[in-house]
N, C-alpha and C positions, 0 to 999 in steps of 0.2 A: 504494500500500500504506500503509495507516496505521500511522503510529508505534510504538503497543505491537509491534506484527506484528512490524516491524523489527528492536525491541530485544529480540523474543525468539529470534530469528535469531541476533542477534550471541551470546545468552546460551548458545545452543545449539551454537553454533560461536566459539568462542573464540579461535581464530586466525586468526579470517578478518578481513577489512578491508571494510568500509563506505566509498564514497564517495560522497559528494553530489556532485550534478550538476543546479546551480543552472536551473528553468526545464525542465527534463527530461520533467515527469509520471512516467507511467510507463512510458516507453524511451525510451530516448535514441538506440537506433539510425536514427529516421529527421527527429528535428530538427537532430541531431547529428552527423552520421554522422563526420565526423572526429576529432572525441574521443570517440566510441563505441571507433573503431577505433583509436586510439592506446590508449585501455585494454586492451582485449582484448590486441593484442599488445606492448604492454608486461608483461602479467599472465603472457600464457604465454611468452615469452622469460624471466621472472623479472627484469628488470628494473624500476628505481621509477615508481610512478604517478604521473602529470602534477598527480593533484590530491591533496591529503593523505586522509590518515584519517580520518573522523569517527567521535569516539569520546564526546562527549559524549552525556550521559541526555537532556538537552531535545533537542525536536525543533530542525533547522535553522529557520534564519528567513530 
């Protein structure tokens, strides 16, 4: 997903949280699949995300 796309996502949704997941493309459930799934159920346990927020405007690098 290109960037603009993203940050109008977060614009739209204001309480949500954005994470990068360096290397990922676009899913990360099958290069990933263990911090796929540490997110997922950390997210819905409500517990904290293994990886922070990205909240900045530039794209990640």
């Amino acid at each position: 997903m290109r960037w603009p796309i993203t940050r109008d996502y977060r614009a739209t949704l204001p309480a949500s949280t954005l994470v990068y997941v360096r290397g990922a493309g676009h899913s990360i459930a099958t290069p990933q699949p263990e911090l796929y799934l540490t997110l997922i159920r950390n997210f819905l346990a409500d517990r904290p995300l293994p990886l922070p927020d990205y909240a900045a405007d530039a794209p990640p690098r």
